[in-house]
C-alpha positions in Angstrom: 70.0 77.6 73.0 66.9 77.5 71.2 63.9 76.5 74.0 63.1 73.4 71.7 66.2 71.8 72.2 67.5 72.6 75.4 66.3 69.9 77.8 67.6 67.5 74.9 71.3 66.0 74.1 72.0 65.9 70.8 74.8 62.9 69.9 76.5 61.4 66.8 76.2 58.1 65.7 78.9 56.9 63.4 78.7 53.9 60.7 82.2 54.4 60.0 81.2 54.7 56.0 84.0 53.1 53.8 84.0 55.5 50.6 83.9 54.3 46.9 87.5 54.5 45.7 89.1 54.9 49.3 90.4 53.1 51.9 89.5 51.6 54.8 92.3 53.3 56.7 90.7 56.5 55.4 87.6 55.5 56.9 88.7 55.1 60.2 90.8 58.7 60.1 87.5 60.3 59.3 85.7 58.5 61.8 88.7 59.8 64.5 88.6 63.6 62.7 84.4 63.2 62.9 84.6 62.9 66.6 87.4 65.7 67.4 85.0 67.7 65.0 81.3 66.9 66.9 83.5 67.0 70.5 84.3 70.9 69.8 80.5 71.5 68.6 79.2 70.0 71.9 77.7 66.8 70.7 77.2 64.7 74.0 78.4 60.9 73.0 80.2 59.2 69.9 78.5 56.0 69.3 79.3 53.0 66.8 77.8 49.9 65.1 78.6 46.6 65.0 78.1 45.4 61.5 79.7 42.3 59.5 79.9 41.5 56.4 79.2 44.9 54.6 81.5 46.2 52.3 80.7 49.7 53.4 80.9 49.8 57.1 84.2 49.6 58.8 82.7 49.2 62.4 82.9 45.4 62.9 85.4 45.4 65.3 83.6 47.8 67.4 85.5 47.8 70.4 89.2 48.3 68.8 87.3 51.9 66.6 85.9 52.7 69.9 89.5 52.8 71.5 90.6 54.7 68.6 88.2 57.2 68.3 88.5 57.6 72.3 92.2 57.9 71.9 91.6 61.0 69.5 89.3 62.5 72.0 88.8 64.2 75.6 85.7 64.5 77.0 82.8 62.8 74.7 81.4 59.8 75.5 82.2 57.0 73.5 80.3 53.5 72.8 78.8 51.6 70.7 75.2 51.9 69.1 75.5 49.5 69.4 76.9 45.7 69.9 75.0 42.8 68.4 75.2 40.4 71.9 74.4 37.3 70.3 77.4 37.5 68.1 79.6 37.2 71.8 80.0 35.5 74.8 79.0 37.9 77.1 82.4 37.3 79.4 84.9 38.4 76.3 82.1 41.7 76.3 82.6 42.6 80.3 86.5 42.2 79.2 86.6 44.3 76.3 84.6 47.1 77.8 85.9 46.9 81.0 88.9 47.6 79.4 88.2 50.3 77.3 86.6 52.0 80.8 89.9 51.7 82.4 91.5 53.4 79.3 89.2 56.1 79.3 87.2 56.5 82.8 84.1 57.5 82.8 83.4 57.8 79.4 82.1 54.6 78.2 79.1 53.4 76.8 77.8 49.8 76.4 74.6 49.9 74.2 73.0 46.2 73.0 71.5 44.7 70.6 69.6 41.4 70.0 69.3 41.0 66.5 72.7 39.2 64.8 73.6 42.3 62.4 74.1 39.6 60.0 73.4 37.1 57.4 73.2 33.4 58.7 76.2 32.8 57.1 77.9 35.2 59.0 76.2 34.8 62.2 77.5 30.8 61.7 81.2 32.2 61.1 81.0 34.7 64.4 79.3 32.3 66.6 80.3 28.8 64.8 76.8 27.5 65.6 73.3 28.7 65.1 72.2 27.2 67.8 71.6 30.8 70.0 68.7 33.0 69.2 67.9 36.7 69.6 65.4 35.4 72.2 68.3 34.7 74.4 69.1 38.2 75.0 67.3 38.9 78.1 69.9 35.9 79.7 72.7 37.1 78.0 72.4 40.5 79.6 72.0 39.3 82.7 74.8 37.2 82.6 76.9 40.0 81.4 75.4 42.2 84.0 76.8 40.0 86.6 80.6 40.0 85.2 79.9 43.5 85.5 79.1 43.9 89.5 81.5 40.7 89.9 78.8 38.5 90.9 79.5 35.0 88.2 81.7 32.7 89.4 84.0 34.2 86.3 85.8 36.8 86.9 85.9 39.2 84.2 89.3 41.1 84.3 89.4 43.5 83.3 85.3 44.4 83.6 84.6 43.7 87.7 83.3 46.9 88.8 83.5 48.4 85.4 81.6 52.3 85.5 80.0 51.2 81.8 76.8 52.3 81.6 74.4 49.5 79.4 71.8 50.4 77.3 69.5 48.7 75.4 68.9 49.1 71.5 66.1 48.3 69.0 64.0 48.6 66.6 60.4 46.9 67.7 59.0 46.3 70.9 61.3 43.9 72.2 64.0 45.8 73.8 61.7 48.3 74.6 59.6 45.7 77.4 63.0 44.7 78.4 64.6 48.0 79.0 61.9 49.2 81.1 61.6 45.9 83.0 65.4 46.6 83.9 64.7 49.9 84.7 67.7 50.9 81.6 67.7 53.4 79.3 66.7 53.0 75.8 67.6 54.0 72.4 64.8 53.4 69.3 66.6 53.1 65.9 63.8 55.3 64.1 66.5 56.6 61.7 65.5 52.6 59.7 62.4 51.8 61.5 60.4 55.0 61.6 57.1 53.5 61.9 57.4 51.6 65.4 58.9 53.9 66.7 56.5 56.1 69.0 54.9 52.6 69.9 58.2 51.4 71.3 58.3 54.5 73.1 55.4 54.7 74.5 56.0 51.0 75.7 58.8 52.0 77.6 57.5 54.6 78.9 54.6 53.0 80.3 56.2 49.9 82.0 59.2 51.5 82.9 60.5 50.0 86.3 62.6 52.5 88.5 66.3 50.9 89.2 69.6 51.4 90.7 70.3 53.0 87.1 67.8 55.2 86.4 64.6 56.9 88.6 63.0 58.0 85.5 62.7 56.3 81.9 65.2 57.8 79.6 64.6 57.2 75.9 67.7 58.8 72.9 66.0 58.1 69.3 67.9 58.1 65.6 67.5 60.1 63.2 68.9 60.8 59.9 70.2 64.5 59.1 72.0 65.4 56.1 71.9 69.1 55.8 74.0 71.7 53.5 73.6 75.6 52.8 70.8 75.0 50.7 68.1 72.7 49.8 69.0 71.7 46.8 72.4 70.6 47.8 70.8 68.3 50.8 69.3 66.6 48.3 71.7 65.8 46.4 74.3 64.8 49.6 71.2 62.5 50.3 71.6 60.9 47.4 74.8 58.7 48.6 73.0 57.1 51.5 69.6 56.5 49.1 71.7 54.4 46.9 73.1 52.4 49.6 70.2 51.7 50.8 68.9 50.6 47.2 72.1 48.5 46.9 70.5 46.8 50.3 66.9 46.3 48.9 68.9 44.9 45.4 70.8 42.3 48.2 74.5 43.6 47.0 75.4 46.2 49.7 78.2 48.4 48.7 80.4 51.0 49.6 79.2 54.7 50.0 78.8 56.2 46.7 79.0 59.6 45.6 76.3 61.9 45.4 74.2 61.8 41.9 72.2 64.3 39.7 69.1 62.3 39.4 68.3 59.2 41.7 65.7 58.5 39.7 67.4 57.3 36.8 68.9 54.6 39.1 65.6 52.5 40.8 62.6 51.2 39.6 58.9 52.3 41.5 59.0 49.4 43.9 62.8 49.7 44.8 62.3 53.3 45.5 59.0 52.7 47.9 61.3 49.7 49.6 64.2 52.7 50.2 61.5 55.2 50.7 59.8 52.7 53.3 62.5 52.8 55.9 64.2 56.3 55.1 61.5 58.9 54.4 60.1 62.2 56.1 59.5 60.6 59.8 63.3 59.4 60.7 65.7 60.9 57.6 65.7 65.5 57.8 66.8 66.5 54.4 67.5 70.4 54.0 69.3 73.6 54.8 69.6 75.2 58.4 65.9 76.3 58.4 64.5 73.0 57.7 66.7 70.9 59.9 64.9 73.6 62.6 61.6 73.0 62.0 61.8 69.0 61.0 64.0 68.5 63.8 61.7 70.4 66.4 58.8 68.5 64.7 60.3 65.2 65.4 61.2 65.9 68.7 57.8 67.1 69.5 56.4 63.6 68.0 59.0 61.5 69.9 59.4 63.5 73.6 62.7 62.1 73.4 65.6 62.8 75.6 68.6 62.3 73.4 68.8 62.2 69.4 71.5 60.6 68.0 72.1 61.8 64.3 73.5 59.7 62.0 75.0 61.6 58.4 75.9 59.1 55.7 77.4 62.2 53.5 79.8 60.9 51.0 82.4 64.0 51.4 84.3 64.3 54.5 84.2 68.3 54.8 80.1 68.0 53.5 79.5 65.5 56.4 81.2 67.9 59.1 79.4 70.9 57.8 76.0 68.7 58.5 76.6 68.5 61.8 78.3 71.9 62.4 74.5 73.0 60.8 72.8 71.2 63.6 74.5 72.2 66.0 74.0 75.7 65.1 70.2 75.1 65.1 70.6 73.1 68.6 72.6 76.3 69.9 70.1 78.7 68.9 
């Protein structure tokens, strides 16, 4: 392994794409076949999203894909990257997961998030009241701390002594105070907030708090990789997650599309800075096996991160393996 990379795990994070002209059962096949694939190549953890809502993400019930995908696997670690805890009651969380721990010991994962993944109409459908705010989260982890080490006067069964590691996820400065203050772990979602995100780190860093859970801050970053045998073909793969992130900026998500000749002809200037401002050169790697290895070794340089987490929104099922068969080749020198 290339000296770069090898104090660093390199992990997979899955938004369970639905495809333009497929189904969603297909989706979740891949998503099984993805993790078998990545689990052979050495990738360290499998992690999925909690999103609602979105016509091209099959993730929303995060808990039953995590099952799955653990079902189709051996020895990665499987979790999700993460789930949205307002959305919950924090008990129905230590149940879920603790269940999903006893299914598959010891390899578990329970990353966080504060932010509702969702429009308010949404958020009013999952929670039927608006009445909770992100700014509840440091309560809410707490409380589901506690039905964790079977402190609450509720017993969460299954979920008392549950081995599920938590983690705490964002994309500012909030998690980041928090996750240090707990002494926690932290992952920065720099593969859609680029800019924040060596601020964030740094902040964690800084105030980090030693704990029962950690002695030392430990910090995993996103990233965007879509890479191919050449150049020209990475662009063009890119291509697919560039318009869904237009179809975002225009307000009409949709499914993943298939790669197109010239993505110019599809936005205006100002809807390709929008794209360009949360995917571009610091958190997406576009290329061939060369110039995944020197972006990649760039970023990590930048970040000092412990753990990237790669996320490939590559429209082909084959293309999207090959991308991370590529890293992995670049991580294994």
């Amino acid at each position: 392994m290339s000296t770069t990379f090898s104090n660093v795990n390199f992990s997979v994070l899955d938004l369970a794409p639905i495809l333009y002209q497929q189904d969603i059962r297909t989706s979740l096949n891949n998503s099984a076949n993805l993790a078998q694939h990545t689990e052979q190549l050495g990738y360290h953890r499998y992690w999925l999203a909690e999103h609602h809502n979105m016509p091209g993400i099959a993730s929303s019930a995060t808990s039953l894909l995590i099952s799955h995908v653990a079902s189709h696997t051996q020895s990665i670690r499987v979790g999700s990257g993460g789930i949205m805890l307002p959305n919950h009651a924090p008990l129905v969380i230590a149940e879920q997961f603790g269940t999903l721990d006893a299914l598959y010991p010891d390899r578990i994962d329970l990353g966080l998030g504060r932010a509702p993944g969702s429009d308010q109409a949404t958020a009013f459908a999952l929670r039927r009241t608006l009445n909770s705010s992100p700014e509840d989260f440091p309560n809410q982890v707490e409380e589901l701390e506690s039905y964790f080490a079977g402190d609450a006067r509720v017993k969460a069964v299954p979920g008392k002594g549950a081995n599920v590691p938590i983690w705490l996820l964002g994309s500012s400065d909030f998690s980041a105070r928090l996750a240090a203050e707990k002494g926690l772990p932290f992952s920065f979602a720099s593969h859609f907030s680029p800019d924040y995100t060596v601020p964030a780190l740094s902040l964690y860093r800084d105030r980090f708090q030693p704990s029962e859970h950690l002695n030392q801050p430990y910090a995993m970053v996103g990233v965007n990789v879509i890479a191919a045998e050449t150049n020209e073909k990475a662009k063009w793969l890119a291509t697919s997650q560039q318009q869904q992130f237009l179809s975002m900026v225009r307000g009409a998500p949709s499914q993943l599309m298939p790669p197109i000749d010239d993505i110019d002809q599809e936005w205006s200037i100002y809807e390709k800075a929008s794209v360009e401002k949360n995917v571009n050169s610091k958190s997406t790697i576009i290329g061939d096996k060369t110039a995944v290895a020197e972006k990649l070794a760039q970023f990590l340089e930048e970040t000092a991160a412990d753990e990237v987490i790669i996320n490939s929104q590559i429209y082909d099922h084959e293309a999207r393996k090959q991308s991370y068969q590529i890293v992995a080749d670049v991580v294994n020198g």
